[in-house]
KOLLUM-767165 format. One record per atom (N, C-alpha, C, O, CB): residue number from 1; residue in three letters; atom name; z, y, x. Coordinates in Angstrom, 1 decimal, always signed. Glycine has a CB too. Example, Ala and Ser with C-alpha at 12.3 -4.5 7.8 and 13.67 -1.06 7.14 Angstrom:
n; res; atom; Z; Y; X
1; Ala; N; +7.8; -5.7; +13.2
1; Ala; CA; +7.8; -4.5; +12.3
1; Ala; C; +7.8; -3.3; +13.2
1; Ala; O; +8.5; -3.3; +14.2
1; Ala; CB; +9.0; -4.5; +11.3
2; Ser; N; +7.1; -2.2; +12.8
2; Ser; CA; +7.1; -1.1; +13.7
2; Ser; C; +7.9; +0.0; +12.9
2; Ser; O; +8.0; +1.1; +13.4
2; Ser; CB; +5.7; -0.6; +14.1
//
This chain:
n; res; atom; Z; Y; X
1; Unk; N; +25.7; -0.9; -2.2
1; Unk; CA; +25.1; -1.8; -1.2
1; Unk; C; +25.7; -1.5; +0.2
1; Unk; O; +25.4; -0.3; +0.5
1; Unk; CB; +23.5; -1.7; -1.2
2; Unk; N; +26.3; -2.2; +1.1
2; Unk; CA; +26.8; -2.1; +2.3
2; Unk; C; +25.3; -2.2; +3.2
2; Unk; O; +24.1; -2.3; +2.9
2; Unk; CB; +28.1; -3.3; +2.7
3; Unk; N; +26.1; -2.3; +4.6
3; Unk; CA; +24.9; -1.9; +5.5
3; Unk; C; +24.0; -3.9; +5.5
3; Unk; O; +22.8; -4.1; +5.8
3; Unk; CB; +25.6; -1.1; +7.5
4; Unk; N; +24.9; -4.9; +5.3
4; Unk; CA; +24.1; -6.3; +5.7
4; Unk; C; +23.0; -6.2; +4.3
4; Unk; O; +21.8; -6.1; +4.4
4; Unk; CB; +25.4; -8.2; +5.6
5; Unk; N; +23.8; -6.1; +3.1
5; Unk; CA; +22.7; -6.3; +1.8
5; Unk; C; +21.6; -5.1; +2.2
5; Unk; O; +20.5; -5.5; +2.1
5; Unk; CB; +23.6; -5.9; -0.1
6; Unk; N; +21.7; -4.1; +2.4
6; Unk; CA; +21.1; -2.9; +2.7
6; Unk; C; +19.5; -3.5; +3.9
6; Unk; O; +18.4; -3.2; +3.9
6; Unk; CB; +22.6; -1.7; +3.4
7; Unk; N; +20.2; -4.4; +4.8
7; Unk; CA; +19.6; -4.8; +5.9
7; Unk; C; +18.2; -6.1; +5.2
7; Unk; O; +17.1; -6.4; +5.7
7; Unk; CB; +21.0; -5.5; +6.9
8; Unk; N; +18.8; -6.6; +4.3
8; Unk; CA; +18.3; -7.8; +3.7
8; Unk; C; +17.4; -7.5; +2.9
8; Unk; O; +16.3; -8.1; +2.7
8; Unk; CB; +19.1; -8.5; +3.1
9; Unk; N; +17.8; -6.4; +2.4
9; Unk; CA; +16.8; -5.5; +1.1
9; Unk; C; +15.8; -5.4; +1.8
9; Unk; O; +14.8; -6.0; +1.5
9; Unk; CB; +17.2; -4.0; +0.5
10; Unk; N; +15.7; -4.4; +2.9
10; Unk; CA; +14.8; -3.7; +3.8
10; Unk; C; +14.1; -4.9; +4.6
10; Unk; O; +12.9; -4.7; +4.8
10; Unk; CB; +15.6; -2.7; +4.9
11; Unk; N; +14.7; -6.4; +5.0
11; Unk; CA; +13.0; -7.0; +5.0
11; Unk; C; +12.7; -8.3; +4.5
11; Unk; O; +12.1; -9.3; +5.0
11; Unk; CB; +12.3; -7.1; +6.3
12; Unk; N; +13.5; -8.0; +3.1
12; Unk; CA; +13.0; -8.8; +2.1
12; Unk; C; +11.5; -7.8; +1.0
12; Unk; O; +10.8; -8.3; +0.1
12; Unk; CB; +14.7; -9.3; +1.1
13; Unk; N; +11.5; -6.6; +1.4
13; Unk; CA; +10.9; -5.4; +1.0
13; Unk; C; +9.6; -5.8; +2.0
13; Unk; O; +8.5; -6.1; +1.5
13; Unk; CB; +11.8; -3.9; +1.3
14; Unk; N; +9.9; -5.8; +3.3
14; Unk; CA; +8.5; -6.1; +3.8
14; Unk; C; +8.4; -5.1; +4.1
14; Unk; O; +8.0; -5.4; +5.2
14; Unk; CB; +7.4; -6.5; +3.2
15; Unk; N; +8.5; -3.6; +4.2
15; Unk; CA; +7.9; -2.0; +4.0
15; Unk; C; +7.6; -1.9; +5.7
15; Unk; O; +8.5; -2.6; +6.1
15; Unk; CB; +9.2; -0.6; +3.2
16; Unk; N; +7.0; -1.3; +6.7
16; Unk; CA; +6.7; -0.9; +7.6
16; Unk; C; +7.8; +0.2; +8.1
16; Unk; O; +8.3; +0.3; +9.2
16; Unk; CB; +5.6; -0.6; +7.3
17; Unk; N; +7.9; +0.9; +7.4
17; Unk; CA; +9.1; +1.9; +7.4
17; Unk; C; +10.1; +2.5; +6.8
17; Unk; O; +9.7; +2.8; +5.7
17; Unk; CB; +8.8; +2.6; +7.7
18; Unk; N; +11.0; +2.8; +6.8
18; Unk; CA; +12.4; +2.9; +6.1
18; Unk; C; +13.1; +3.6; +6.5
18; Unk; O; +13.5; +3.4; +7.6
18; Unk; CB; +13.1; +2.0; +5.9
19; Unk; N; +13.7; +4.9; +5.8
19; Unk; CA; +14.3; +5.8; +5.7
19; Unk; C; +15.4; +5.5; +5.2
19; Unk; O; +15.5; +5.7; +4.0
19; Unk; CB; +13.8; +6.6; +5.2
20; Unk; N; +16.5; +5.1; +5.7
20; Unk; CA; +17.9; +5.3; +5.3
20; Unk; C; +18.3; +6.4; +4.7
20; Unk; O; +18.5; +7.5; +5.2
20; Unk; CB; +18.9; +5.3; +6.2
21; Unk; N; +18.2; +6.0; +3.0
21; Unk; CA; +19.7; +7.3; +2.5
21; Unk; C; +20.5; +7.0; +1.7
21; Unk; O; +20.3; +5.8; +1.4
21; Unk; CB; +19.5; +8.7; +1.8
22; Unk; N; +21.7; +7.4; +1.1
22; Unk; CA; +22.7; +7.3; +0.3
22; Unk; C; +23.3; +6.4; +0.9
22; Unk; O; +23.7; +5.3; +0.6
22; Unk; CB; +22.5; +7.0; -0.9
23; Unk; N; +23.5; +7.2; +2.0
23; Unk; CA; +24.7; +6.0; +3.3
23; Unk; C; +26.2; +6.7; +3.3
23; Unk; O; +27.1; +6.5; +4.1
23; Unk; CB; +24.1; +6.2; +5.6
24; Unk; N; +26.3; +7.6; +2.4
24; Unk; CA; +27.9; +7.7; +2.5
24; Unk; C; +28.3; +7.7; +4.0
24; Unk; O; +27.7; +8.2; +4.9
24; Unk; CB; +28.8; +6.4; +1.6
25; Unk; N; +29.5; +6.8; +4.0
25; Unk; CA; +30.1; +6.9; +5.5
25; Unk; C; +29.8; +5.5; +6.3
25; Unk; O; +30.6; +5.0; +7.2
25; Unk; CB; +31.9; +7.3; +5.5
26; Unk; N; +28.3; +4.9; +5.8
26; Unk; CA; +27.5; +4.2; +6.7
26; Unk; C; +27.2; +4.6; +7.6
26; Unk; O; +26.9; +5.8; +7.7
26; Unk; CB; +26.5; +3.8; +6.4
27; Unk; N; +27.1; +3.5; +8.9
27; Unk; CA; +26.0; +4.5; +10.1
27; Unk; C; +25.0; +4.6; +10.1
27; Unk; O; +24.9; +3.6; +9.4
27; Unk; CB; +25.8; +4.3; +11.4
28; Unk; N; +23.9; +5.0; +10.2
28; Unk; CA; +22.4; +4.5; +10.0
28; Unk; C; +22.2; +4.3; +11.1
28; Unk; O; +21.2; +3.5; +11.2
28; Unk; CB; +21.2; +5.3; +9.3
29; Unk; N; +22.6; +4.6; +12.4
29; Unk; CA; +21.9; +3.9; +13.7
29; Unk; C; +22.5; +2.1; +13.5
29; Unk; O; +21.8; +1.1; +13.8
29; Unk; CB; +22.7; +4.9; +15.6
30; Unk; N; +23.2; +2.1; +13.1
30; Unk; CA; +23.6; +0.4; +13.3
30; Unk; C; +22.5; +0.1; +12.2
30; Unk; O; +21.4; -0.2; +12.6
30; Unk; CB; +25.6; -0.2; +12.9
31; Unk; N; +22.7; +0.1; +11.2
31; Unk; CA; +21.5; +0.2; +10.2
31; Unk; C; +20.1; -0.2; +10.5
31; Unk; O; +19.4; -1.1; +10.0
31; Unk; CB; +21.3; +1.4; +9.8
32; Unk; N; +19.9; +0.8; +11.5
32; Unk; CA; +18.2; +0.8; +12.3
32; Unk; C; +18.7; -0.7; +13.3
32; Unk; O; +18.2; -1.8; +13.2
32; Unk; CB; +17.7; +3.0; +13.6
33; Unk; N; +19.5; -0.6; +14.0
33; Unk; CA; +19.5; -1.2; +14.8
33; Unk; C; +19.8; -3.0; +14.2
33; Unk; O; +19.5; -3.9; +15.0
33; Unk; CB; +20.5; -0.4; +15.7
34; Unk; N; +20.1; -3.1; +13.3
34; Unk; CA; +19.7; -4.2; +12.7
34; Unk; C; +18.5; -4.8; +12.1
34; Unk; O; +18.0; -5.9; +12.3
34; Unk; CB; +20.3; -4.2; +12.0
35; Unk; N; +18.4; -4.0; +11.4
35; Unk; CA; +16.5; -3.7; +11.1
35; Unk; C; +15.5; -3.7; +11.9
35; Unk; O; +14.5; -4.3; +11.4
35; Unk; CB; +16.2; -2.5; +10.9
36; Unk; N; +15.5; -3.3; +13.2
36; Unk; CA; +15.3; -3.4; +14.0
36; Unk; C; +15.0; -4.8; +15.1
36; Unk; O; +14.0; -5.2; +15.7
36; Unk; CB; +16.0; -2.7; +14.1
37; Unk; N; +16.0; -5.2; +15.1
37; Unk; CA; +16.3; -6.4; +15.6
37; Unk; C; +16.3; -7.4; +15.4
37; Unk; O; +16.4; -8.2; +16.2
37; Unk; CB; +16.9; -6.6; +15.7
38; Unk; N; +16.1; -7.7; +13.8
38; Unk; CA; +15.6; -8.8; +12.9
38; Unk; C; +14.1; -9.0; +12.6
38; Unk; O; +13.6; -10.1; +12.4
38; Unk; CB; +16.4; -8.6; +11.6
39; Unk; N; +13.1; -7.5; +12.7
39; Unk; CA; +11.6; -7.5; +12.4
39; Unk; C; +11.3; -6.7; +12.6
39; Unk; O; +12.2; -5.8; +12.6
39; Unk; CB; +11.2; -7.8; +11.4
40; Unk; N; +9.6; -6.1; +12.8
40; Unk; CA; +8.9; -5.5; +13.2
40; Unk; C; +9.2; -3.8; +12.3
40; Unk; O; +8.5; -2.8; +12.4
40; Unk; CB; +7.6; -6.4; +13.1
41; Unk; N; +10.4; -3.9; +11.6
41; Unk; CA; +10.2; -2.7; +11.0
41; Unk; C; +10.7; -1.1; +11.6
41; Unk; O; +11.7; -1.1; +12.2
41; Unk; CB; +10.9; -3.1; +9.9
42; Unk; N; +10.2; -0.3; +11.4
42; Unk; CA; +10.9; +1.2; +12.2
42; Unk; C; +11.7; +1.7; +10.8
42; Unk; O; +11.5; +1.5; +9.6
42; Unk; CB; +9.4; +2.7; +12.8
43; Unk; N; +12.6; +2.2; +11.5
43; Unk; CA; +14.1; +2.7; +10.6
43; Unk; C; +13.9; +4.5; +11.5
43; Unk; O; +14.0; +4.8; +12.7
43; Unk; CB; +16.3; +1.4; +11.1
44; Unk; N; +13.6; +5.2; +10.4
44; Unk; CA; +13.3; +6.4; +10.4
44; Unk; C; +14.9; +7.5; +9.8
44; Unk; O; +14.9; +8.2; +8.8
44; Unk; CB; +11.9; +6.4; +9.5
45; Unk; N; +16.3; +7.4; +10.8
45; Unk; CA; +17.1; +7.9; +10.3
45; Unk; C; +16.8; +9.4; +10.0
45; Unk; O; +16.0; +9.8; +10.8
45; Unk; CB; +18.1; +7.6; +11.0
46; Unk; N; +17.0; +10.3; +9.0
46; Unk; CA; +16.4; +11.9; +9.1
46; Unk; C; +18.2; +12.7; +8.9
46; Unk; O; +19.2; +12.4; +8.3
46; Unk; CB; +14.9; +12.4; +7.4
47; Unk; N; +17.9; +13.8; +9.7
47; Unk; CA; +18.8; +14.5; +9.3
47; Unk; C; +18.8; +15.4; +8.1
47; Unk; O; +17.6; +15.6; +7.7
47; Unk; CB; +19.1; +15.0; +10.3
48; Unk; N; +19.7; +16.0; +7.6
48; Unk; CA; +19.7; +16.9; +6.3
48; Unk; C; +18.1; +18.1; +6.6
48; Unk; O; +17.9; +18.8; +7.6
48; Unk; CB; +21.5; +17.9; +6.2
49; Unk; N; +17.1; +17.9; +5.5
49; Unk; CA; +16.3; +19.0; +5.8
49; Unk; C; +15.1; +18.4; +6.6
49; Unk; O; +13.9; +18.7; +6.3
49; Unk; CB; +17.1; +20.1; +6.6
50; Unk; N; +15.5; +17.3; +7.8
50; Unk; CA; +14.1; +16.9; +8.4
50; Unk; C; +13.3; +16.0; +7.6
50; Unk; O; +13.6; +15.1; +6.9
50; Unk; CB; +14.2; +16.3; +9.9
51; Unk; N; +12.0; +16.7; +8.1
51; Unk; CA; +10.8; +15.5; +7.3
51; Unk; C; +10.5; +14.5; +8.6
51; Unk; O; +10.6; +14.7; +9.8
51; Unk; CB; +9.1; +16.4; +6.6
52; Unk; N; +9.8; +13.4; +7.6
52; Unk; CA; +8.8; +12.7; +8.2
52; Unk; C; +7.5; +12.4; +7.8
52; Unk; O; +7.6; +12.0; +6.6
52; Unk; CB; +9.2; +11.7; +8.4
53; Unk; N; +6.3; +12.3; +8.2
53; Unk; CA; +5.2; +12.5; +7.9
53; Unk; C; +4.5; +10.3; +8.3
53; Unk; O; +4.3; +9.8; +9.4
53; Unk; CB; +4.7; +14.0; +8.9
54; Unk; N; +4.3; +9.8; +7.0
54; Unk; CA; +3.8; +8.8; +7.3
54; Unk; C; +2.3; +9.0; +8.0
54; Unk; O; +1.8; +10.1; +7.8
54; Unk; CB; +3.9; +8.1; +6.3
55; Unk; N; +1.9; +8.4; +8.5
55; Unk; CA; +0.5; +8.1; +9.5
55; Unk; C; -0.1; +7.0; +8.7
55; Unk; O; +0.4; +5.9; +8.7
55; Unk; CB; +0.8; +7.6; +11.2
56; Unk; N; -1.2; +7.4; +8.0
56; Unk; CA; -2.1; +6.6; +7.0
56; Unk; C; -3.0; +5.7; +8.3
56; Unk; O; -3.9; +5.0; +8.0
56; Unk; CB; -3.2; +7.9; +5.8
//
């Protein structure tokens, strides 16, 4: 999946938030920043090892 299908997935999904992975040599800021820009969703890029903690 490139980054547009990747983009379409994510808000045809609907999800609130989204964690880019299995981006190979994708960017995930352009990623977020599409995502972003199309709907209310937050793109949570993580580096190797960092967490994120959803907020119930």
């Amino acid at each position: 999946m490139d980054i547009k299908e990747a983009v379409e997935a994510a808000i045809a999904i609907g999800s609130k938030v989204v964690i880019p992975i299995h981006r190979f040599k994708a960017d995930p800021q352009e990623f977020k920043r599409k995502v972003e820009s199309k709907s209310n969703i937050k793109v949570v890029p993580l580096q190797t090892g960092e967490v994120y903690h959803l907020k119930w």
